[in-house]
C-alpha positions, -999 to 999 in steps of 0.1 A, spaced: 220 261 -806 247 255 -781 255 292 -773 216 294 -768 215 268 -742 249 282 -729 238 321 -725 203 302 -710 219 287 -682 244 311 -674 217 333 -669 196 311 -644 229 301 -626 244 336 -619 208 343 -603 207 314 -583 242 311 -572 240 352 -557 215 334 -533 234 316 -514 195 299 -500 190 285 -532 203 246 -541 214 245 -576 197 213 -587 196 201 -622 156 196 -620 151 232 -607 175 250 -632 159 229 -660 130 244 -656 143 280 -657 167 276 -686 135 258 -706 115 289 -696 139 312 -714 144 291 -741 108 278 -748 117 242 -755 129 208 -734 164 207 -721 179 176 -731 209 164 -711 228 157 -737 229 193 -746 239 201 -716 265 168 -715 281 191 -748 288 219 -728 303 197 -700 326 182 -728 335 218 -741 342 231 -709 353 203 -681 367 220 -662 341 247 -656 308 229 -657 300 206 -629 274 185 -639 268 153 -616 252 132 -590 259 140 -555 242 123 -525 211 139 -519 219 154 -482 251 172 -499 227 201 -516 218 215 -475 231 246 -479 245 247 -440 243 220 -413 223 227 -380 243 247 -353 239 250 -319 228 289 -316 242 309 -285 228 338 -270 253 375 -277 270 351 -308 262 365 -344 231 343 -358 238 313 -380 225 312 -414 191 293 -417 192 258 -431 182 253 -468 173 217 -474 154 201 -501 135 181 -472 128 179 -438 156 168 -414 136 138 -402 139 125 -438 176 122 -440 188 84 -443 217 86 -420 219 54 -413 260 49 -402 278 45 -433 248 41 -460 250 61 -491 220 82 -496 198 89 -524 216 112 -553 201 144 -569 219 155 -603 235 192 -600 244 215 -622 272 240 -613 294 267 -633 326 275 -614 327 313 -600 352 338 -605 361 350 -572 373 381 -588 342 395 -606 318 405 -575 288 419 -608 264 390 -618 267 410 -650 301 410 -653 301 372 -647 279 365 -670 295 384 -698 330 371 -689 312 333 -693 296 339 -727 327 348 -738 350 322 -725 321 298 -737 326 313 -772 366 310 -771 360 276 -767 341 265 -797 369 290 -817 389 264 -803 373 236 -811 365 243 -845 406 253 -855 416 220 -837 388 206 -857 409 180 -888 399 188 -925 374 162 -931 358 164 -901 325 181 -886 331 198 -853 299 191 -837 296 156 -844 330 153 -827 314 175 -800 286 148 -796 308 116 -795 326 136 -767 300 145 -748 290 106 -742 314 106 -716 296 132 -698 261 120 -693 259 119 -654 245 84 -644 228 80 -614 249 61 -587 219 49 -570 206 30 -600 198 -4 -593 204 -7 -631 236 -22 -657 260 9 -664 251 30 -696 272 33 -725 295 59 -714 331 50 -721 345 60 -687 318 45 -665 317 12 -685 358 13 -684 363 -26 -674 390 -27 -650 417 -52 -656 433 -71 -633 465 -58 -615 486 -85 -635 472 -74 -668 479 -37 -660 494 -14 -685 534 -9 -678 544 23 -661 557 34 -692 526 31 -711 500 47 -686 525 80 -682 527 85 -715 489 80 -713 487 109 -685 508 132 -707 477 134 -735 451 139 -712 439 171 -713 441 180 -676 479 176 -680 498 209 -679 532 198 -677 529 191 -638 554 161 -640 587 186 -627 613 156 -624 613 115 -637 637 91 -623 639 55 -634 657 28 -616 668 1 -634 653 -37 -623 678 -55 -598 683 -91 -599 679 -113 -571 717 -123 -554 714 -157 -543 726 -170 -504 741 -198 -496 738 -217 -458 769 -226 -440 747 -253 -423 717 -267 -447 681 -268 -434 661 -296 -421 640 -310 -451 608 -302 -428 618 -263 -427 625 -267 -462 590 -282 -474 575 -252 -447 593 -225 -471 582 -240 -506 544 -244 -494 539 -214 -475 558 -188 -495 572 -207 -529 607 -201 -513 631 -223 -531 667 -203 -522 672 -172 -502 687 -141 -508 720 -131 -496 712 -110 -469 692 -136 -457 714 -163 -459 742 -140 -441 720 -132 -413 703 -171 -406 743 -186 -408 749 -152 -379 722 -163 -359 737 -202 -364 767 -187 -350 749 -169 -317 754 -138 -329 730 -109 -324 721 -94 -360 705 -64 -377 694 -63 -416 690 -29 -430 680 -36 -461 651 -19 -482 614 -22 -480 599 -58 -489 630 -77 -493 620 -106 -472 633 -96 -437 611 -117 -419 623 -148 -428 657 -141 -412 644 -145 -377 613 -168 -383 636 -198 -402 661 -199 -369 629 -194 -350 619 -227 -369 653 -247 -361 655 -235 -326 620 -252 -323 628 -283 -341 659 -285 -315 638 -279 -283 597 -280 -281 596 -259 -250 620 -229 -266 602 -196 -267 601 -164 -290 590 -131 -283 583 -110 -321 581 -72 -316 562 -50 -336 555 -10 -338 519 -13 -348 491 -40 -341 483 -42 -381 519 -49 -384 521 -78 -362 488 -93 -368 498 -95 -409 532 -112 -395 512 -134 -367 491 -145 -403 524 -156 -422 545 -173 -395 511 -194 -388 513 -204 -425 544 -215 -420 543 -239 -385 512 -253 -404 534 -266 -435 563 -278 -409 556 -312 -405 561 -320 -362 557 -282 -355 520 -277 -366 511 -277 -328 530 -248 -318 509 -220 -305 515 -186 -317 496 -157 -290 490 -122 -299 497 -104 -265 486 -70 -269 463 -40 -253 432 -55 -269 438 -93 -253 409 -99 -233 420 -104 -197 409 -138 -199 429 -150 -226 464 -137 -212 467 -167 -185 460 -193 -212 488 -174 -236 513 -174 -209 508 -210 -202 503 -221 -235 519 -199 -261 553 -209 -276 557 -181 -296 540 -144 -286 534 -111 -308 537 -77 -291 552 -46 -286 572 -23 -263 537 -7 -243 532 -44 -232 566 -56 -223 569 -27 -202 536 -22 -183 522 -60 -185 549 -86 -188 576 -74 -169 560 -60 -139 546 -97 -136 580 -115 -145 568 -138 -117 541 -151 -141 563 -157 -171 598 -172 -156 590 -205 -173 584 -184 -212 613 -163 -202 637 -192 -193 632 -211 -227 632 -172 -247 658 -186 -274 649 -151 -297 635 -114 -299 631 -99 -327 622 -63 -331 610 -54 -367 611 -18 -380 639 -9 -355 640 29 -376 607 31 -356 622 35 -322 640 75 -318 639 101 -299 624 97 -262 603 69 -273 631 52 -283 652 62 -254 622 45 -233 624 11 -255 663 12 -247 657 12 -212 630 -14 -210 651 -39 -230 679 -37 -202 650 -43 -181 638 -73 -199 679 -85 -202 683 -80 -169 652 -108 -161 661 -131 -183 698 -131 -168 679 -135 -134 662 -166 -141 694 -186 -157 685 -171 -195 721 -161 -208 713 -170 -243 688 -151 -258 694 -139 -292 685 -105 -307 674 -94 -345 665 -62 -357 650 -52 -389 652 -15 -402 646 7 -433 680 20 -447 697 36 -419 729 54 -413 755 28 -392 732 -4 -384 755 -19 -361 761 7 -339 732 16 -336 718 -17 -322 747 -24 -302 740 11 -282 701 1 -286 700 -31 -269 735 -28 -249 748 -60 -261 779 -66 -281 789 -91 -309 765 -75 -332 767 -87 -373 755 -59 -397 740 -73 -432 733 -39 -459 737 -56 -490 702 -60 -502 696 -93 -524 661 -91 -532 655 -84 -568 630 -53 -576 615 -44 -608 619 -12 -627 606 16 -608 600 54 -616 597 84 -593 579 113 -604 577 150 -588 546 162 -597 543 199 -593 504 205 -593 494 238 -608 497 269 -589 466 293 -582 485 320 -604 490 295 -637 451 281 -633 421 298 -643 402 317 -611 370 297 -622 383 261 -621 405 274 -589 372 287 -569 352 252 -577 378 233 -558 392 213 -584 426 220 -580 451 222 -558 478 191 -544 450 172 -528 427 174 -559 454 165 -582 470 139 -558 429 126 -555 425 123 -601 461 105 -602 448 75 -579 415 74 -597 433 72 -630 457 48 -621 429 28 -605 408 28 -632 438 11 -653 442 -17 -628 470 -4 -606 469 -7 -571 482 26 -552 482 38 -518 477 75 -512 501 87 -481 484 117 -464 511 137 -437 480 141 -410 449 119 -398 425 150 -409 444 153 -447 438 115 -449 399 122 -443 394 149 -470 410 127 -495 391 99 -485 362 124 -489 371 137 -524 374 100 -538 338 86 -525 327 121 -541 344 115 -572 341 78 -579 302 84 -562 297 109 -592 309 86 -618 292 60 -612 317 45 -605 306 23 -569 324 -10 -579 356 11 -577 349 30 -546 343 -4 -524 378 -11 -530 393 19 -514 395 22 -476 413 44 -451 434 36 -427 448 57 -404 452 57 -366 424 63 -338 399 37 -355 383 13 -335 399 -22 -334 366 -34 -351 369 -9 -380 411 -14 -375 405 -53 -382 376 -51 -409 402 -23 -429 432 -47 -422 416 -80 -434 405 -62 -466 439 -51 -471 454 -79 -460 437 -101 -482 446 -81 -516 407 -71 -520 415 -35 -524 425 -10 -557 435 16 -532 446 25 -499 444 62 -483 467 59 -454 489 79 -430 523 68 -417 504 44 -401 511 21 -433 544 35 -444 561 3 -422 562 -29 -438 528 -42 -436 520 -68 -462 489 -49 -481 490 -72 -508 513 -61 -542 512 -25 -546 522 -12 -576 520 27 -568 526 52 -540 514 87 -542 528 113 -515 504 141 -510 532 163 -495 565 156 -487 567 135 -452 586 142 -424 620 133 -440 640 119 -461 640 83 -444 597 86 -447 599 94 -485 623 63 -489 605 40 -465 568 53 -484 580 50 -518 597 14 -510 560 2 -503 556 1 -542 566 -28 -564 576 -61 -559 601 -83 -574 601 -82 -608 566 -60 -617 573 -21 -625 561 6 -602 556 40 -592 563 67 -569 550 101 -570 553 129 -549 530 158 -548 541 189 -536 521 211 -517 530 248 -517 550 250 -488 587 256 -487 600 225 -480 582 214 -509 592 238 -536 628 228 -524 626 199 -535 607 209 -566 633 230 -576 665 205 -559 648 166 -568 687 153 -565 681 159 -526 654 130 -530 682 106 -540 715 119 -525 707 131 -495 720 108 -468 694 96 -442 699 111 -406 713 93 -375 684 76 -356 691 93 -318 684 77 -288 696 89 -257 709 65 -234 720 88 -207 690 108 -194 689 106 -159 651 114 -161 644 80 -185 667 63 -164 659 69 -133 620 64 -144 632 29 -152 652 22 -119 619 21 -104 603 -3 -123 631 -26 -125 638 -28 -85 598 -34 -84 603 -68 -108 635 -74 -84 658 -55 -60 687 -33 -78 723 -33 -66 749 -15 -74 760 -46 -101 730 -34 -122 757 -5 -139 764 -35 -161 728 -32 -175 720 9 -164 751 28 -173 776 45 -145 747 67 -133 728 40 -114 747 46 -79 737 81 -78 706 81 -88 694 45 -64 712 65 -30 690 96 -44 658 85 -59 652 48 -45 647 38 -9 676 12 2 671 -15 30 693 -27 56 710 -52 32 719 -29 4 691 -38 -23 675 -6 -35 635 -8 -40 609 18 -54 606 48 -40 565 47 -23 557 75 -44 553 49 -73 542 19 -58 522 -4 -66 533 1 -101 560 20 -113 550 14 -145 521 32 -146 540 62 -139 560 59 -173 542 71 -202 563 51 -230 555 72 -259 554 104 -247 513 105 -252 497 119 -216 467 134 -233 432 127 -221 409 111 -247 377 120 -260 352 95 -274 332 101 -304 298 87 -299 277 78 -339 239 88 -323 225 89 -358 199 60 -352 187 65 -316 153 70 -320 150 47 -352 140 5 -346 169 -13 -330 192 20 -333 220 24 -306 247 47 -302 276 35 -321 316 46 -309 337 52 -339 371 67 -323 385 78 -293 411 114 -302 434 126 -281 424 160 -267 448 174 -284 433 169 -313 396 170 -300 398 208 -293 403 212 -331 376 188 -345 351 185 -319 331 221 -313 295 218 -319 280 224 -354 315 215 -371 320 186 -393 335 157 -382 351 130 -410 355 97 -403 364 72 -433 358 98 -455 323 101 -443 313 136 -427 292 139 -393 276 168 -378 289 175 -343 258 179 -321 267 177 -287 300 179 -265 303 175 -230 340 184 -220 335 171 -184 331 132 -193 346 140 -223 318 125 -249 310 140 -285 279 131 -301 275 132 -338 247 123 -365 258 110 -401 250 141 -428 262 141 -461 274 178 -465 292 193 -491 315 216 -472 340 209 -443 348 233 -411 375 249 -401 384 263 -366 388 297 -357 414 290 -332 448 308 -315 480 293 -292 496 310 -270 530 300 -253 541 320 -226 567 315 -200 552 319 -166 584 314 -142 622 314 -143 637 280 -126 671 281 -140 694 313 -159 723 303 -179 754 322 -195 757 318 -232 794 323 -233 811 352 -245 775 371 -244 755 394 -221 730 377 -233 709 342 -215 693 312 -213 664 309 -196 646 275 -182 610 269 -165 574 266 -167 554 271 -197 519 277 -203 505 266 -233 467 278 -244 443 275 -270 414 287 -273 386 278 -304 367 307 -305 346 296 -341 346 279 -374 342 286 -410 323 266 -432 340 264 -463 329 246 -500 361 242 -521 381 274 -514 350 295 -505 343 309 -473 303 300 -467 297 317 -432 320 325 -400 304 308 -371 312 317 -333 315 285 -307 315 292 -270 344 267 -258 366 262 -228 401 267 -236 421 240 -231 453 250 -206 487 229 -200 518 232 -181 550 225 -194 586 231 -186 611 246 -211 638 274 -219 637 302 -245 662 331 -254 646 363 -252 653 391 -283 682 417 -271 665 449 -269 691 463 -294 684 439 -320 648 442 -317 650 483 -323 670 473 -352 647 451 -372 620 473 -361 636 504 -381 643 486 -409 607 472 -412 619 432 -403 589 411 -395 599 400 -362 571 373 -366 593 354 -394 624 357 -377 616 343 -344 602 316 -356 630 305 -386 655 312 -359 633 290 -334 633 261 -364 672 265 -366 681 258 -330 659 230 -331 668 214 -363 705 213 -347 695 195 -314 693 156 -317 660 155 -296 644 182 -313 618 156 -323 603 159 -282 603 195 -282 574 224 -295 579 261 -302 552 290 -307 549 286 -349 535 315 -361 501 313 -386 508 330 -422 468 340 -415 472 359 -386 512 376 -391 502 382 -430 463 398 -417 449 427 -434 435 440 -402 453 446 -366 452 419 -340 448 426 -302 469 400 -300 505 406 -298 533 378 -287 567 386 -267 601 392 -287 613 354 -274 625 319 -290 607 297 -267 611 255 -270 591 232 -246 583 193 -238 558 176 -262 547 156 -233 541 174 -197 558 138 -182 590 148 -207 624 161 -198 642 169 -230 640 204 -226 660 204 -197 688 182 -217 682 210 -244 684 239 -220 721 221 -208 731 225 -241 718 253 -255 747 279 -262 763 249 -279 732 243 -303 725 280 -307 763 282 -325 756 252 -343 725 272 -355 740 302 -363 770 288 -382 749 264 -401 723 292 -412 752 315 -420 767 291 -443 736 271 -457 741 276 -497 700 276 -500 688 314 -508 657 316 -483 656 284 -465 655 249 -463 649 221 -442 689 217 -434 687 255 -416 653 271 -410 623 250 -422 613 220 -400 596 193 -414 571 192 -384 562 226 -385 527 232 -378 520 260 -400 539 245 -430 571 275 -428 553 299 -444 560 331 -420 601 326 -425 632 348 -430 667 334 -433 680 369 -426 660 375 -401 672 343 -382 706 348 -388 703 383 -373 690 367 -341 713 343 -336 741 368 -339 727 386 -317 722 364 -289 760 352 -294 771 389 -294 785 386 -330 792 419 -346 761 437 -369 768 464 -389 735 480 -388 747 503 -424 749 465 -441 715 452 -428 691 459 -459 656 479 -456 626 452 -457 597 453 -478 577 425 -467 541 415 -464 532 425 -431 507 457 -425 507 457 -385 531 445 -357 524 415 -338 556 409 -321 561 433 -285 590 434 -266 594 406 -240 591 416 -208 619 396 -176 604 365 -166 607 365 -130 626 337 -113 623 315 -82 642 330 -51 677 318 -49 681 313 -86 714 321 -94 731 324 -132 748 293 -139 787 298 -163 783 288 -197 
C-alpha cells in the first residue's frame, strides 16, 4: 500500500517540480496522486512516508505567500525578462500587514537530486531509495514486533498541524512537547547524550571539553561597608560577601588607586565600581560619576541595576541616574546636566557633546569622584586610539577646573597584560591589576560540532536545503529549546543573523510550534531604538528561550541566565570565541558551548587543531598613542574647549610642539587655538569610529493605501552595506522577516519595501575593484630592487544583478540597472616583480591565491591591520568555468577602512619591516596550507577560500630579493581554467616624488 502511494506521488511531483510555474501544494498534489490511485489520500499515509524518509519528504505548513514562485521585479528595457509571477492569489490579497503572520497552506515536497537532470531517472532512483528504506526498517524491526504498526506510531509525529489554528495542539508528541522551565532543564550531560540517538546525528560532535565547576573565593574589605550599602547589596542582588577580585579592587579604589579587573565573563564586575560609587556618595551628596559603555543595550541593562540598588540604600534613594546618549532628546540634556548625579554614556558623546561644552558641565565635572569604562577589550585599533585621545582631553578638563582626583576603573574580558594596557590607555600611573577570578561557575562543556559535508550527505537532503552549518546550527537551538534551555545563537554578520532568524520562524512556524517562536528575537545592530528597546526589554527581563545575535551581544549584557551559546562560525578571534562562550552559565548551573564550523579554512583548523581553542594565548589589544594624524585631530578639539600650551605634552605626548607651531594657529600670547578650517566644531571633523559612510533609510510601505496605514522606518544601513541589500526586486530581511525591495532612490537615499513572505532569498551579482590611481610616495625595501608604493586608491563596486535562490538552488539570474558606488582612499601596495610573475605563470601558479594569501600575511603581521582593506579575491569568479573580461593587476594592495583614516600611511612607514615579519613567519609556520597565524585572516571577506601558502611565500621572497631556485619550485595543478591576474602596469607618481631609503 505504501509503495503504491509512494510511486503515486513521486510521479505527480517529478511532473510538477520540472515546471518551475507550478506551486507544489498538498491540496493540488492530492488530487493527482488520488487520480492515479483511484481512492482518498489520507494524511496519515502520507505522515508514514514522512516518518520513513525525514529527511527527504517535506511535508508542512508554510505561510501562505511563501508558495509565489518569484517576487515582482522591476523590468528594464535591453535586461533579459523576469520570469512571470506564479501566485495562488492576486497580489492585492496578500496580508502584509508589518510583521503579521499570514495564513498557511500545507506543502508537499520530495528533495531533488541535482545530479539526475531525466524526470525518469528521478523517479526511478526515488522508488528505489523508497524501497531501501522499508528493507531497512523491517531488519531493524525486533522479533516480536510488526513493522508497520511501528511505522504508524512513528508517523504521529509527522502529521503537519496547521499553525494558524485557532485550536488546542493535536496529539503529536513533538508539538504537544511541554516545555519545562529553565531550572527544571535536563543536565548538559543528559540532553547530549540525548542528541547522540537522534537519528539526524552522524557523529558531527569532532571534539568535547568539560570544565570542571569552580568554587566561589571569598574577599575580604580592609575597611567594612556602611550597614546602608550593605542592606542595598542583600535587597537588590542577594549579595551577602564578595568575591576576591572584588574585594581587591573596592579596598584599591579605598586606597585612590586607579584599577582594572580582567576577569571572565559574568563574574560580577560591576559591583567593583558601583559599591565605591555608593561610599563616595554616602561621603559627599554633590560627588559625581560618569559610567562608560560600548553599546546603548549595555548601559541601559546597567542604568536598570545600579537604580535597583540607590533605591534599597536608605538616604541615597534620591540620587538621579541620566542616560546621556545620541537618542536624549535635546530637551532632556539641560535638566540631566543640572540634575543628574550619576550619567550613562559612551565615548561618541564625551567627545562630540560634553566636552566641546565643558562650559556647561564645570560644576558635574568638578565633583566627578569616578569613570568607569566597562568592556575596556572593546576599545583597539583606531577607535581605540581615538578613545585614548579623548580621555586626555576629558583629564585635561577636569585638571582645569581644580578636579585632581578622579578615579579610573576598567573592566575587560581576559586580556594579555591589564595593567599596562590601562596605564598607556588612560595615561595615568599607579594602576592595580586584579586577574584572579573568584566568581564560582558551574560545569561547562564545549563542543566542536563539525556539520556534515556536501560529499558525506545525500545530494537529495543537500539540494532541499536542509543541511549545511546554518541548518545544523538552526535544529541544535530548536532542540535545546524545546528541552528548556536558554541559548543564544552568535551569527559573524548582520545578514547571517537574518537567515537564521528566518530558518527558525520557518521551522518552529511549521511545527506548530508558535508558543516557542515568540520567545526568540534577533538582535543585531542597525534596528531602530524602538525595535532596539522592545528586543532589549524582552531580553532583559528573562522572557526569551532564545536569542539570535551578532557581536552586538557578545559583551556583557545581562540577558537573563543563559545556559547555552552556539557559534555559527568561528568569530573574529580567539578573544571573541572566549568572550561568546563566557556568556553561557552562571554560577553553579551547567552549560554549553558549541561551535559550528563552517567550511572555511579557518574553520577546519580548528576542526582538525580544537587545543588552539584552549591554549592559544589572546592577542595584545593595540592602540596607538603616537599617530600624529589622531593626535593632531585631537589638538584641535582640545584648544577649542581651552587654549593649548606647550605644558599640554604632559597630557599629548612629545609631539604636541610640532604639531600646534604646524597645524594650530598661535596668538600673540602663546596659547595655540584651532586652526579656522575646523571651527565651529572640531569635533565634527573627527569621525570616532572610523564609520564615514552615508546612510540609507529603509522605508516599511506595506500598508499605504490600506485604513490608517503609514510608512513605517525599520533601519537606517550604511551604504556600504545598502549597495548589497538594497537593488530593486531583491529581498530584504529584517527580524527574520523578508521584504520585497520595490523602490530605491539613491539621490535622497530612501528604499521602499512591502512585507512578502517568500520562500527564497537574493543574492547580488556584484564585483570590487581596487586600483591604485596615483603614486604620492616610493619607498626602498632594503636590500631589494624592489618598492613600496603609497597614494590614492579607487575602490568600485558595481551590482550588476541578483539571483534568486531556494535552499542551494539557483531559481532565475536577474539583471539590476545600478549606479556604482565609487570611493577614494589613500594606501600603498607592492607590485609582483616581473620575474616572479613569469615564473608562477610557467609553472601554472594561480596568481589569484597568492596575491591574496601574501596580502593576508603582511597584514596579519601589522598591529593596525584591523583599519586596513585589501582586494580579496571571490572563490566564484578565480575558480569560474568560463573566462572573465575582467582581469586585476599583479599587485598586493592595502588601504584605509575609513576615507577620514591614516593607518595606511603608518603601515606604508613600516612596511619592509612587516613584509619580513611576513615572510619569516609564513616560512616557518608548522601549518601545511594555512592558518590564521600566517595567511588566513579572520576578517576576510570571501572566507580564504582562493589561498596558497607557497604561493605567498614565493612573493614575499621575491619582493625581499631572497634567492628562488626556479628547478625546486614544484609544477601546479590547481583549480583554475583561465587567468585573471595581468601584469601591473607603473603607477605614475606626483612630480617631485623622489624614492625615500629604506
Amino acid at each position: 500500500m505504501s509503495l503504491q502511494i509512494f510511486k503515486a506521488l513521486n510521479t505527480v511531483l517529478a511532473f510538477v517540480s520540472s515546471r518551475r510555474n507550478l506551486a507544489i501544494t498538498f491540496p493540488m498534489i492530492r488530487s493527482s496522486a488520488e487520480g492515479l490511485l483511484k481512492r482518498p489520500l489520507e494524511l496519515s499515509k502520507v505522515a508514514e512516508l514522512k516518518a520513513l524518509l525525514p529527511d527527504v519528504v517535506e511535508f508542512a505548513y508554510i505561510p501562505h505567500s511563501d508558495i509565489r514562485i518569484h517576487g515582482e521585479t522591476v523590468s528594464q528595457q535591453n535586461k533579459r525578462s523576469n520570469s512571470p509571477d506564479f501566485t495562488l492569489h492576486s497580489s492585492s490579497g496578500y496580508r502584509l500587514s508589518g510583521h503579521e503572520e499570514e495564513e498557511h497552506v500545507l506543502i508537499l515536497e520530495f528533495a531533488e537530486n541535482f545530479r539526475t537532470t531525466k524526470s525518469g531517472n528521478l523517479v526511478d532512483k526515488r522508488n528505489q531509495r523508497f524501497k531501501d528504506a522499508v528493507d531497512e526498517l523491517m531488519k531493524a524491526t525486533p522479533e516480536g514486533e510488526v513493522s508497520m504498526d511501528l511505522l504508524q506510531a512513528a508517523a504521529k509525529d509527522h502529521i503537519p498541524v496547521n499553525p494558524s489554528a485557532k485550536k488546542a495542539l493535536p496529539a503529536n508528541s513533538s508539538q504537544n512537547m511541554i516545555i519545562p522551565e529553565p531550572k527544571d532543564r535536563p543536565s548538559i550531560d543528559d540532553i547530549l547524550l540525548e542528541i547522540q540517538r537522534q537519528q539526524w546525528y552522524k557523529n558531527q560532535i569532532a571534539d568535547r571539553r568539560t570544565f570542571k565547576e569552580k568554587v566561589a573565593i571569598e574577599g575580604f574589605l580592609a575597611e567594612p561597608l556602611s550597614h546602608t550599602i550593605q542592606q542595598a547589596l542583600r535587597e537588590s542582588r542577594n549579595i551577602m560577601t564578595l568575591y576576591h577580585h572584588q574585594a581587591a579592587a573596592i579596598n584599591a579604589i579605598a586606597q585612590r588607586k586607579h584599577v582594572i579587573v580582567s576577569t571572565s565573563t559574568a563574574s560580577g564586575k560591576s559591583v567593583i565600581y558601583q559599591v565605591p560609587l555608593l561610599k563616595f556618595l554616602e561621603e559627599n551628596s554633590n560627588a559625581t560619576a560618569i559610567l562608560i559603555y560600548p553599546t546603548k543595550a549595555l548601559a541601559q541593562d546597567q542604568r536598570t541595576a545600579l537604580e535597583q540598588l540607590l533605591c534599597a540604600c536608605p538616604g541615597l534613594q534620591h540620587i538621579k541616574v541620566a542616560t546621556y546618549d545620541g537618542d536624549t532628546p535635546q530637551d532632556h540634556r539641560r535638566t540631566i546636566r543640572e540634575t543628574a548625579s550619576i550619567i550613562f554614556t559612551n565615548f561618541d558623546m564625551l567627545h562630540a557633546s560634553i566636552l566641546p561644552h565643558e562650559e556647561l558641565w564645570r560644576t558635574f565635572m568638578k565633583n566627578i569622584r569616578l569613570v568607569a569604562v566597562d568592556e575596556l577589550h572593546y576599545y583597539s585599533n583606531i577607535f581605540g586610539s581615538h578613545v585614548a585621545q579623548i580621555i586626555r582631553r576629558f583629564r585635561r578638563i577636569c585638571a582645569a577646573v581644580g578636579n585632581q582626583q578622579v578615579i579610573f576603573v576598567s573592566c575587560s574580558a581576559t586580556i594579555s597584560e591589564p595593567s599596562q594596557h590601562m596605564k598607556r590607555f588612560f595615561g595615568v600611573e599607579d594602576v592595580e591589576e586584579i586577574v584572579e577570578d573568584g566568581a564560582p561557575s558551574g560545569k561547562k562543556d564545549y563542543l566542536v560540532w563539525n556539520p556534515l559535508s556536501i560529499e558525506d550527505m545525500d545530494p537529495e537532503v543537500a539540494k532541499l536545503g536542509h543541511s549545511g552549518p546554518m541548518c545544523e546550527a538552526v535544529n541544535l537551538m530548536i532542540f535545546l529549546m524545546m528541552r528548556g534551555v536558554r541559548v543564544i545563537l552568535f551569527c559573524k554578520i548582520r545578514r547571517t543573523c537574518e537567515l537564521a532568524m528566518k530558518a527558525l520562524r520557518q521551522r518552529l512556524s511549521a511545527e506548530g510550534r508558535l508558543d516557542v517562536l515568540a520567545k526568540v528575537m534577533p538582535y543585531r545592530g542597525g534596528y531602530s531604538q524602538e525595535d532596539r528597546r522592545r528586543i532589549e526589554y524582552e531580553a532583559f527581563s528573562g522572557h526569551l528561550l532564545g536569542i539570535v545575535a551578532t557581536n552586538a551581544l557578545e559583551l556583557g549584557v545581562d540577558i537573563g541566565v543563559l545556559d547555552a551559546v552556539i557559534m555559527l562560525g568561528f568569530p573574529f578571534g580567539i578573544a571573541n570565541f572566549r568572550q561568546q562562550a563566557g556568556r553561557a552559565g552562571r554560577r553553579s548551573r551547567d552549560s554549553l558551548a558549541v561551535l559550528v564550523a563552517e567550511d572555511l579554512p579557518i574553520d577546519r583548523n580548528y576542526v582538525k587543531s580544537p587545543d588552539k581553542l584552549y591554549n592559544q594565548p589572546v592577542d595584545h589589544l593595540t592602540v596607538d598613542i603616537e599617530s600624529k594624524v589622531v593626535i593632531e585631530a585631537h589638538l584641535q578639539c582640545a584648544a577649542h574647549e581651552m587654549p593649548l600650551s606647550k605644558d599640554d605634552t604632559f597630557y599629548f605626548g612629545a609631539s604636541l610642539g610640532e604639531l600646534c607651531d604646524s597645524k594650530l594657529r598661535k596668538d600673540k600670547d602663546g596659547w595655540y587655538h584651532p586652526h579656522p578650517k575646523f571651527l565651529p566644531y572640531p569635533a565634527k571633523h573627527i569621525s570616532i569610529r572610523g564609520a564615514d559612510d552615508d546612510k540609507y533609510t529603509v522605508i516599511d510601505v506595506t500598508k499605504i493605501g490600506l485604513p490608517n496605514g503609514v510608512p513605517r522606518i525599520i533601519e537606517e544601513i550604511e551604504l556600504s552595506r545598502a549597495i548589497f541589500e538594497l537593488y530593486e526586486g531583491g529581498v530584504f530581511l529584517h527580524q527574520g522577516l523578508t521584504f520585497i525591495v520595490k523602490e530605491v532612490s539613491h539621490d535622497t537615499k530612501v528604499a521602499r519595501l512591502v512585507r512578502a513572505d517568500v520562500n527564497w532569498i537574493t543574492k547580488p551579482r556584484d564585483y570590487t575593484n581596487v586600483d591604485a590611481m596615483q603614486t604620492h610616495r616610493i619607498k626602498e625595501i632594503a636590500r631589494s630592487p624592489h618598492r613600496a608604493y603609497f597614494g590614492r586608491v579607487d575602490v568600485t563596486t558595481v551590482v550588476f544583478g541578483f539571483r534568486k535562490i531556494r535552499g542551494s538552488k539557483v531559481l532565475d539570474v536577474v539583471d539590476v540597472d545600478t549606479p556604482p558606488y565609487e570611493r577614494q582612499f589613500t594606501g600603498f601596495w607592492f607590485d609582483v616583480p616581473k620575474e616572479l610573475f613569469g615564473l608562477m605563470k610557467e609553472k601554472h601558479f594561480n596568481l589569484a591565491e597568492a596575491i591574496h594569501s601574501a596580502s593576508h600575511a603582511w597584514m596579519n603581521r601589522f598591529a593596525l591591520s584591523a583599519d586596513l582593506r585589501t582586494e580579496c579575491k571571490a572563490a566564484e569568479k578565480e575558480y569560474n568555468k568560463e573566462e572573465s573580461q575582467r582581469k586585476r593587476p599583479a599587485r598586493l594592495i592595502m588601504y584605509d577602512a575609513s576615507r577620514k583614516g591614516s593607518v595606511s600611511a603608518q603601515a606604508f612607514d613600516h612596511s619592509d619591516d612587516v613584509l619580513r615579519q611576513a615572510h619569516d613567519t609564513v616560512e616557518t609556520c608548522p601549518c601545511e596550507d594555512g592558518c590564521d597565524k600566517c595567511i588566513h585572516s579572520a576578517t576576510c571577506s570571501e572566507g580564504n577560500v582562493v589561498a596558497s601558502k607557497i604561493g605567498a611565500l614565493l612573493i614575499l621572497k621575491a619582493l625581499l630579493n631572497l634567492d628562488i631556485d626556479a628547478n625546486s619550485v614544484a609544477t601546479q595543478f590547481g583549480s583554475q581554467e583561465f587567468e585573471t591576474i595581468v601584469e601591473a602596469t607603473y603607477i605614475r607618481p606626483l612630480d617631485g616624488v623622489q624614492v625615500e631609503p629604506a
